[in-house]
N, C-alpha and C positions, 0 to 999 in steps of 0.2 A: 315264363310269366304269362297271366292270362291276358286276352286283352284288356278287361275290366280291371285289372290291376295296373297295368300300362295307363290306361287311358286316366284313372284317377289319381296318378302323379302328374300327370299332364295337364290338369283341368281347373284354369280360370274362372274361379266359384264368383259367381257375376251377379252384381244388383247395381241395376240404373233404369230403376223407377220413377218417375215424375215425382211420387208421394213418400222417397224414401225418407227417413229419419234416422237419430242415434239410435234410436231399439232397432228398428230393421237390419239395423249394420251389425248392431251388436248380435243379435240372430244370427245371422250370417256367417258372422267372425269364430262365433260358437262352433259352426258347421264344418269349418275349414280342416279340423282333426279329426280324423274318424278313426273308430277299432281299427278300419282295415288299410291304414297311413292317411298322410297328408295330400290335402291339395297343393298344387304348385304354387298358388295366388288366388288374391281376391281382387276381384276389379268392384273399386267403388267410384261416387262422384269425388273430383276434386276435395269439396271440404269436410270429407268423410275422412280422408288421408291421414292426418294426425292420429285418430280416434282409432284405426285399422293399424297404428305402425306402433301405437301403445302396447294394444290390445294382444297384437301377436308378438309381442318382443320374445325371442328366446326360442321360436319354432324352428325357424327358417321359412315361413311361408313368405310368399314374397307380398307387398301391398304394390297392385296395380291402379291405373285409373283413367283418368280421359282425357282430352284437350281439341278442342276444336267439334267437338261434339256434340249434338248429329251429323250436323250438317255439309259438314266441310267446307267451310268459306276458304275467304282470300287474305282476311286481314292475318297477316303474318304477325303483327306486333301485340294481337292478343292472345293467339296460340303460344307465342314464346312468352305472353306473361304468366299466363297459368300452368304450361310447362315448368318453370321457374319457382311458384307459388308452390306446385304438386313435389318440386324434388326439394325444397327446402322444407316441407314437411315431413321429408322423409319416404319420399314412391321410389322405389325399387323400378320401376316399370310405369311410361306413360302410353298409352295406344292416342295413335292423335289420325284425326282424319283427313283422305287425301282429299285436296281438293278438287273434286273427281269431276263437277259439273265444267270448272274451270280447263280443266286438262281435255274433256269430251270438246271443247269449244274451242279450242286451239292452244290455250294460255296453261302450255305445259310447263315454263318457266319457273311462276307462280308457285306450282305445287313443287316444284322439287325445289325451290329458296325456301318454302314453308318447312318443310321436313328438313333441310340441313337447317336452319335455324333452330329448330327443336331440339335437332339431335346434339348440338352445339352445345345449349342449355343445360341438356342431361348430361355431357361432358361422362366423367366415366363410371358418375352415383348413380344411372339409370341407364337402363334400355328403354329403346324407342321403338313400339310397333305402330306400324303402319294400314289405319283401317282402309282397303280399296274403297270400301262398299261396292263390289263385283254386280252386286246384281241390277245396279244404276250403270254399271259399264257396260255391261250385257255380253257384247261381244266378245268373242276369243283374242282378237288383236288389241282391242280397247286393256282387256284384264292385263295381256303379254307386256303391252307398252308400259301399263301401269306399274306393273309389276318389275319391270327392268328398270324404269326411270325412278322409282323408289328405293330401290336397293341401291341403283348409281349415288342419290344425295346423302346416303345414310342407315337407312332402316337396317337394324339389327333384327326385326321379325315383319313378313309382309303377313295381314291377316285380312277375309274375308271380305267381313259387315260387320255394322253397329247391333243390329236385329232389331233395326226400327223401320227398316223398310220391306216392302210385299214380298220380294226375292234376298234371302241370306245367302248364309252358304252350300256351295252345293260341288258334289265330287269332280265335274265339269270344269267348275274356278281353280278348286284344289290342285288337281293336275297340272294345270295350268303354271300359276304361281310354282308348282316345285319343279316345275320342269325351269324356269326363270332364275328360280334360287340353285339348279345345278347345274346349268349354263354360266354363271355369273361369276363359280368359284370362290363365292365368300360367305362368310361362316353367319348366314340368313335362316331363322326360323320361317315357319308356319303358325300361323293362328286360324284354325278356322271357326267360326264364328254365327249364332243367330241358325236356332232351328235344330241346333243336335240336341236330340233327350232321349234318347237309346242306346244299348249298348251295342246294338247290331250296327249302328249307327254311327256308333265310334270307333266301332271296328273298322267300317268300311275305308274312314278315314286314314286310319293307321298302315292298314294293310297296302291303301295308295303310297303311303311313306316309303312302308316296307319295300313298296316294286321300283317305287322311282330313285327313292335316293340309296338304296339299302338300307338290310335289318339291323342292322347298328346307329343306323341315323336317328331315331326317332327319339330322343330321351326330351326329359324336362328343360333341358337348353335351347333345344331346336323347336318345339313342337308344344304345344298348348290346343286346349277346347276352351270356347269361350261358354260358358252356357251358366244359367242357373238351376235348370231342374236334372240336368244331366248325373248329377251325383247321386241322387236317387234311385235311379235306374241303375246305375252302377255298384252301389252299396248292395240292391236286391239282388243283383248276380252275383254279386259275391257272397253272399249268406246261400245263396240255390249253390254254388258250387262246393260248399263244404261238405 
């Protein structure tokens, strides 16, 4: 299987635009089947959610979405409302964010009562990914802690960034995180996130999979791209490769 083939079962067709709308989404939703298969997911806003879990009834793509997003606060009690709001319309998948400023500042507690409370919520109608936002961690210990103390409360997938910040993702964090997730011994995805739109690009990523966890590790379960223009790029290499 080629990597472009690999990489667009794997790939979280993502819109979370300031100015999105129900046409936007509906666009979007259209995108999600392609000649050359399916994407894994689409990550929308929150109350796009019903609209995405209509729309693709009968695919199997999955509808993902947000919580606690961009930012990563502290209030716990309104990540778990909209947690709750997103899986009772039907999300498959919520990505919620760590609360990475708070954890940077001592208050690791905080972040990982937020994320098992979340993940409580999704109970077992949802998975829970985990955005680090890595490139506000910066460091290699910052990402490691991060990444171990999120898999500790819960997370079924550690991933990147939101790609609202200067620094997304990048093969440095990746490493990192999968080396965390095969330390840890439990059955933890990857998300990486903000800034992939190539395929050489997506390769790179997969190929880290390939080395760190082995070549069987990487499917649709484990392993997602978050991007929006990434399928682009990836449809054109597949039409070059026929």
């Amino acid at each position: 299987m080629s990597d472009a083939t690999r990489a667009l079962s794997m790939l979280d067709l993502t819109s979370l635009g300031e100015d999105d709308c129900p046409d936007i989404v509906a666009a979007l939703l259209n995108k999600a089947e392609t000649p050359r298969g399916k994407v894994a997911a689409v990550c929308i806003w929150p109350r796009f959610v019903a609209q995405a879990k209509t729309a693709l009834e009968g695919t199997a793509i999955r509808v993902a979405t947000v919580a606690n997003f961009p930012h990563g606060r502290t209030d716990i009690a309104a990540a778990v409302e909209t947690t709750h709001q997103c899986v009772r319309d039907g999300a498959d998948e919520v990505d919620v964010v760590w609360p990475y400023e708070a954890w940077l500042n001592g208050n690791r507690k905080v972040a990982g009562d937020l994320v098992a409370a979340c993940k409580a919520e999704c109970g077992d109608s949802a998975h829970l990914k985990v955005i680090l936002e890595t490139g506000r961690l910066q460091t290699a210990d910052a990402i490691a802690g991060s990444s171990r103390d999120a898999i500790a409360a819960g997370a079924d997938f550690i991933k990147t960034s939101t790609g609202k910040t200067r620094i997304s993702a990048t093969l440095e964090a990746a490493h990192i995180m999968l080396e965390a997730i095969r330390e840890s011994g439990r059955p933890v995805g990857l998300k990486p996130s903000g800034g992939i739109r190539t395929t050489a690009q997506a390769a790179a990523y997969l190929h880290l999979a390939d080395k760190i966890m082995g070549p069987d590790w990487a499917t649709p379960e484990t392993f997602r791209f978050g991007a929006s223009s990434l399928l682009d790029a990836l449809l054109k290499t597949l039409d070059a490769e026929q």
